[in-house]
C-alpha positions in Angstrom: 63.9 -29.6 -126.6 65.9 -29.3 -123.6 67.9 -32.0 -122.8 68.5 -33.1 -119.1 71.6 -34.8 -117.3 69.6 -38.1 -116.9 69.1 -37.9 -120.7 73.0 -37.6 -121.6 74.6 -39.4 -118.7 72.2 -42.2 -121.5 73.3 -41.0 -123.9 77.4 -41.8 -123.1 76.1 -44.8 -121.9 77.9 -45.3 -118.6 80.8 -43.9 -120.5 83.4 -40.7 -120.0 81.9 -38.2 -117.2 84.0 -34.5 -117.4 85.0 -33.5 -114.0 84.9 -29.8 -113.6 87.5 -27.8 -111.9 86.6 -24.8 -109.7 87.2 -22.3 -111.9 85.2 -24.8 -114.6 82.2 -25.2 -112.3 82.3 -21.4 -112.1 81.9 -21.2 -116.3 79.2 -23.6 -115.9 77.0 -21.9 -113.7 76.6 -19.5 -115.9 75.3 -21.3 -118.7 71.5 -20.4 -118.9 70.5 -19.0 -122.0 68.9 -15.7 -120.2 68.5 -13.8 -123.6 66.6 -16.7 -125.5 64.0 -17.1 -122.2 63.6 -13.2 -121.5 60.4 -13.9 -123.5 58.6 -15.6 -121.4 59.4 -12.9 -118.6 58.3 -10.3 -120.9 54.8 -11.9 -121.5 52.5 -9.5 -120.5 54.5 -6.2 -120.3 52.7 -4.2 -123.6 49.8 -1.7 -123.1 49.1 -2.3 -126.7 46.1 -4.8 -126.5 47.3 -6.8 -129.4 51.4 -6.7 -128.4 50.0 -7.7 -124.8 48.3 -11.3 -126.4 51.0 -11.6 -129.0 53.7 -11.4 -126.1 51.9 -14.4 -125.0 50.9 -16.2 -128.0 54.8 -16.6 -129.0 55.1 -19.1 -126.2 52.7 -21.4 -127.3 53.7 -25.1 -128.4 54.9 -25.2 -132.9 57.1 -28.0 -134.6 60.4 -28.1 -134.1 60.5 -25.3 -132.4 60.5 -22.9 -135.5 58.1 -20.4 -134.6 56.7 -19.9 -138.0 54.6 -16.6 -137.0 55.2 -13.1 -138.7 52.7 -10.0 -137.5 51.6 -7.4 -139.4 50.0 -4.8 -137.4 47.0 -3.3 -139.4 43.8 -1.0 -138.2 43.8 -0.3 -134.4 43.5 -3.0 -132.6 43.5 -5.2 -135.5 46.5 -6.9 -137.4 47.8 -9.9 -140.0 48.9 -13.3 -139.1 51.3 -14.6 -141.8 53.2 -17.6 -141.9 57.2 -17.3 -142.6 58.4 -19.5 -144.7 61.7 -19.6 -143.9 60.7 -21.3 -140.8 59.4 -24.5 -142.8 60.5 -28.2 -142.5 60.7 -29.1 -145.8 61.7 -32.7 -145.2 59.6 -34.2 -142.3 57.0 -31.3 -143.3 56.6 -31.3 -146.8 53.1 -30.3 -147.1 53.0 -27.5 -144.0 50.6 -29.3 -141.9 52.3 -29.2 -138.8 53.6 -25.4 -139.4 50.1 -24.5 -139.5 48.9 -26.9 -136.5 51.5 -24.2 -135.0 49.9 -21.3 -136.4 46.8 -22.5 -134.9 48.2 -23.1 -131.5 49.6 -19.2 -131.7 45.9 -18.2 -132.9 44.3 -19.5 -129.7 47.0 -18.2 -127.0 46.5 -15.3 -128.6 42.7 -15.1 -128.0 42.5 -16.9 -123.9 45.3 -14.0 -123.5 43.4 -11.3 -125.1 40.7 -11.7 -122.5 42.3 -10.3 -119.6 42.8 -7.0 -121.2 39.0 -6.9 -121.7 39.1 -8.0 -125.8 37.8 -11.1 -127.3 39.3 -11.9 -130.9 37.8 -12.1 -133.7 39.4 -14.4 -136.2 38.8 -14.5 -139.9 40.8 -17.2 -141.9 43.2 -17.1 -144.9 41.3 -13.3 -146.5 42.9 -14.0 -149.1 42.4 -17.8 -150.0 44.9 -20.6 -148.6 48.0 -19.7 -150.2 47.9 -16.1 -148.7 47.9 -14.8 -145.2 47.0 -16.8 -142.5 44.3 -14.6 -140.7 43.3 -11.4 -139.8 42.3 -10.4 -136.4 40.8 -7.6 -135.0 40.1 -7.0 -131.2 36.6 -6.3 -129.8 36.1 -5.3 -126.4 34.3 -8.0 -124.2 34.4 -8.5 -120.2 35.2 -11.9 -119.5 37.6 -14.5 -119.2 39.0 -17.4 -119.9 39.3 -20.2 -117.3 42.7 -21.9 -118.8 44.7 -18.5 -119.3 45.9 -19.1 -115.9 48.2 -22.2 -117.0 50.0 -20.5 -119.9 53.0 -19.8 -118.0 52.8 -23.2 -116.6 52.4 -25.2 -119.5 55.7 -27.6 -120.9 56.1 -30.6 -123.7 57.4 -33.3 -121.0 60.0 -35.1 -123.1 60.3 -37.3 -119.7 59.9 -40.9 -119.2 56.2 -40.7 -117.2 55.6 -42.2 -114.2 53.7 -45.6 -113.9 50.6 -44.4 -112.5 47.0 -44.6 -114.5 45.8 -41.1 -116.0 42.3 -41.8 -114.2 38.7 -42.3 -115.1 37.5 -38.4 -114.3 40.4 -37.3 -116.0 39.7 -38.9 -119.2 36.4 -37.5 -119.2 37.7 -33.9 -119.1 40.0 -34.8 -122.1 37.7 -36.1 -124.4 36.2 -32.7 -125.2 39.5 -32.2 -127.3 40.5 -35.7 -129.2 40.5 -39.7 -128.5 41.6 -40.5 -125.0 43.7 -44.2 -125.0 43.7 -46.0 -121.4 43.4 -50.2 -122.3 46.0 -51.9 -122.1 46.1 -53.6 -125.1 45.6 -49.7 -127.4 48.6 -48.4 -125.6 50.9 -51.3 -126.2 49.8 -51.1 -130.2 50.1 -47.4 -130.1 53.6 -47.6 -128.1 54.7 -50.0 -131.0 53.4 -47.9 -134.3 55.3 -44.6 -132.4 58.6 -46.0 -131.9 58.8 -48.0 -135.6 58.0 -44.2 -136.3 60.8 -42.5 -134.4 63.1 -45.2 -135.9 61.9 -44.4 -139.4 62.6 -40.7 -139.2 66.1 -41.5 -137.2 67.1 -43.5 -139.7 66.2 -41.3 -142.6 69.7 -39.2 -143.5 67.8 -36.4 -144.7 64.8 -36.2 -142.0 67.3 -36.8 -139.3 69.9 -34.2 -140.9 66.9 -31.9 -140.6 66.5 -31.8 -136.7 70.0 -32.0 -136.0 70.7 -28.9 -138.5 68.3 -27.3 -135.9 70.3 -28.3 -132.9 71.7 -25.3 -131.0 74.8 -26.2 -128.9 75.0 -24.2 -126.1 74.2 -20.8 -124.6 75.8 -18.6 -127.4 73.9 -20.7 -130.1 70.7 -20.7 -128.3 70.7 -17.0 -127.4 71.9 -16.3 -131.1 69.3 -18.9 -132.5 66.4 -19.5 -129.6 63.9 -21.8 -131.9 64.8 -25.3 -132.9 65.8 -28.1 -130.4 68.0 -25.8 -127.8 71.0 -28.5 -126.1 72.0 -26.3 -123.1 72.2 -26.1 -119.4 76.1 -26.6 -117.3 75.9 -30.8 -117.9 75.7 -30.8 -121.5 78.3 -28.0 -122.4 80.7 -29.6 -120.2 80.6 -32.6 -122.8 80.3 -30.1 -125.4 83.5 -28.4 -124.5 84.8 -31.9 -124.1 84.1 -32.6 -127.8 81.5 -35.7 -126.8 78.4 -33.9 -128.0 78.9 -32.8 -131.8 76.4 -32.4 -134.5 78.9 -35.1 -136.3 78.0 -37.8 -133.8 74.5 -37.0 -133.6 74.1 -37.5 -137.4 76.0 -40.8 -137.4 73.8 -44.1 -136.7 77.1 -46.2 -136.0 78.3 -43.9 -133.2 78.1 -45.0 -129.6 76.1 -41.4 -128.4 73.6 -41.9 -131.0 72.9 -45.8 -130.4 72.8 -44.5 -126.6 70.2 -42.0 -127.3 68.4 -45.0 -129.6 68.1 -46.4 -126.3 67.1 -43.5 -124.2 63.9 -42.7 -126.8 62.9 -46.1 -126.4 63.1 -46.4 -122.8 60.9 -42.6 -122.8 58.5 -43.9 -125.6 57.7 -46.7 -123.5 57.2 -45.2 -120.1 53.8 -44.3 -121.1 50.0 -44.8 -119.2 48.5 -43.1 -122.1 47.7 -41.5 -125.2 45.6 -39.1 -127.0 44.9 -38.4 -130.8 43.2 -35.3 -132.3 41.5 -35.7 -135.4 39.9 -33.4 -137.9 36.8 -34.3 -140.5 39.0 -33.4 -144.0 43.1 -32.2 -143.8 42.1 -28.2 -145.3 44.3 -25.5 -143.7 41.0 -24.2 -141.5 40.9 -28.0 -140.1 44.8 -27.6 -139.6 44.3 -24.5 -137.8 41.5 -26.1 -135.8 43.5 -28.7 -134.7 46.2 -26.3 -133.5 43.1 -24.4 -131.4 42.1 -27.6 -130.0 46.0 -28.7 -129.5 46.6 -25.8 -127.5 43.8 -26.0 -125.4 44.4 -29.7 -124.7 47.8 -28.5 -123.4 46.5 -26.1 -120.8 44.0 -28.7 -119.6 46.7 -31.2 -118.8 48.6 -28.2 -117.2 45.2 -27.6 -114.9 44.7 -31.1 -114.7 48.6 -31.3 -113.1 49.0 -33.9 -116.4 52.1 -34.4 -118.4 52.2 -34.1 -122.4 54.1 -35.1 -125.0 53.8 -34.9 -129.0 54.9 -38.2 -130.8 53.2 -37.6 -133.8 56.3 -38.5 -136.1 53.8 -41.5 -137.7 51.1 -38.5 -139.0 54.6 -37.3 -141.1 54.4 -37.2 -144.7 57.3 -38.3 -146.3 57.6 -41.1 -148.5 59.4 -43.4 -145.9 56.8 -42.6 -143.4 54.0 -43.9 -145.4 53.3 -47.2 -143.6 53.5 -45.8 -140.1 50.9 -42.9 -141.6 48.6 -45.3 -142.8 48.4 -47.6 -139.7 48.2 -44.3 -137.5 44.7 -43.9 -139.6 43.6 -47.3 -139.1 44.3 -47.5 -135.6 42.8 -44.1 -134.7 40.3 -42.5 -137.0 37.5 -42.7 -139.0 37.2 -43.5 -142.4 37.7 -39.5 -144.5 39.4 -38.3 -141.1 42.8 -37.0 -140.3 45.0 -37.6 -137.3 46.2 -33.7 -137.0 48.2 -34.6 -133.6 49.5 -37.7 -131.2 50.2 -37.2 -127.9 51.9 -39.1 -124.7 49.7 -38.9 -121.8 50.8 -39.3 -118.0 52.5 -37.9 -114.8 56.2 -36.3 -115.5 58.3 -34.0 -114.0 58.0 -29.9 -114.6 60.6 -29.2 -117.6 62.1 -26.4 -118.4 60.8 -23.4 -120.9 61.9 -23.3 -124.1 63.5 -20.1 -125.8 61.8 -18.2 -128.0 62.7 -15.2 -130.4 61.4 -11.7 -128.5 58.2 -10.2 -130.0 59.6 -7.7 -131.9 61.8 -10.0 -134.0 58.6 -11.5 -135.2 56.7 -8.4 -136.4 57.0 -6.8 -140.1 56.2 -3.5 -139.0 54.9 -1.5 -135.5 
């Protein structure tokens, strides 16, 4: 999550702004994080079939950033998804569902990509029962495409306030093939509610919040030494940074002024808001987890085609103990009896965001 100068000017609350000097300004234009976005340059640059759709299936969307994908290259054109534990969230994740709505995302940019190269993918889930790998995947040659591999490159989590303009009629239509579209009125106030009570209950849970702010990376050293988690770059923010006003300390304290000011700024996002749309899944197995990645990341590049904003708030589908309230209104309000809610997502018009860094290709293989 990159965080923009609208965002912290918010989050000091009309408060202390640093003035940069010249030879400052100079430091500060140098401040992108080129290392930890060289990823998304790279997409595409591998004759290997399978390096060519993994290049591009690193960008797609995961929790928190985490990127919890390993690859194990096998026969030819063939190799092992597994999932890396060490990229877990063990507090506002306890059970792996999100990690492997991830995984499923990764699964599906993997096969639009593979198309271009002339190979459609053939996916065969957890060989070795659920507590194994993830999949195996080989690569069969087939001479087609896919329509929505053009908007990979395009596609962004808009943590933006959206603008206050109806997602329309013909565009709910075309989003219904992948969850629950919510336009009235009176859903998206409800649903506005049950997501912010939410946000508060994870903010104001030490060890939930401790978790995302232990993923914080603070700058462009951090990010290009860490590039997963929630990435706090860009000339703005590091002047306040080297100014000592943006600190892991502060964000973890509820009584400081920057958090309270960021309280504020959430709200203000969470509630600029046309729309919302929910993804749900029969039962909650690991194949309907993956599914609901698959569908997840297609939804994204149909909002991207559509010219659409999106935004995850699915903090009330957590599974801590804290969150069970918020879960079980999130299921009354927006499945079926027996269903899960796998994802919840802000719908609107927002501005383009930034790309988000990612760890290069070869740092996620075991082997190859």
């Amino acid at each position: 999550m990159s965080v923009s100068r609208r965002k912290t000017l918010a989050l000091l609350g009309g408060g202390l702004i640093v003035a940069a000097t010249a030879s400052a300004g100079t430091f500060l234009a140098t401040r992108t994080p080129e290392k930890a976005l060289k990823p998304w340059s790279n997409a595409g640059g591998y004759e290997d079939p399978r390096l060519f759709a993994l290049s591009y299936a690193l960008l797609a969307p995961n929790p928190h950033n985490r990127q919890p994908w390993l690859i194990e290259l096998t026969d030819k054109n063939a190799f092992r998804l597994h999932r890396d534990p060490a990229r877990d969230l063990p507090h506002t994740d306890p059970y792996h569902r999100q990690i492997f709505i991830g995984l499923g995302c990764f699964l599906e940019q993997m096969a639009i990509a593979a198309r271009p190269k002339g190979f459609s993918a053939e996916i065969s889930l957890f060989p070795e029962g659920a507590d194994g790998p993830v999949a195996d995947v080989v690569l069969v040659e087939r001479a087609d495409s896919d329509p929505l591999g053009a908007h990979m490159m395009s596609r962004r989590s808009c943590k933006e306030p959206f603008q206050d303009t109806p997602v329309t009629a013909a565009m709910t239509a075309d989003l219904k093939t992948y969850g629950t579209v919510w336009t009235n009125p009176a859903d998206v106030e409800t649903i506005k509610d049950l997501t912010w009570q939410a946000w508060l209950t994870e903010m104001n849970t030490h060890r939930t919040l401790k978790e995302s702010v232990d993923l914080m990376r603070f700058g462009k050293e951090e990010i290009n030494a860490n590039p997963d988690g929630i990435d706090l770059g860009g000339p703005f923010l590091e002047s306040l940074m080297v100014a000592g006003l943006l600190t892991k300390d502060s964000q973890l304290d509820p009584e400081s002024t920057g958090f309270q000011e960021g309280v504020k700024m959430y709200q203000a996002m969470l509630h600029a808001t046309p729309a919302y749309i929910s993804l749900t899944t029969p039962a909650n197995t690991r194949p309907d987890q993956i599914e609901a990645g698959r569908r997840w990341l297609r939804l994204n590049l149909e909002t991207t085609r559509l010219g659409l904003a999106l935004h995850p708030v699915s903090q009330a589908l957590q599974e801590f103990d804290e969150m069970a309230p918020h879960h079980a209104e999130a299921h009354r309000l927006l499945a079926k009896p027996g269903e899960t809610v796998q994802m919840l997502g802000r719908l609107g018009f927002g501005p383009q965001t930034a790309r988000t860094p990612r760890w290069p290709l070869e740092t996620r293989m075991m082997n190859g």
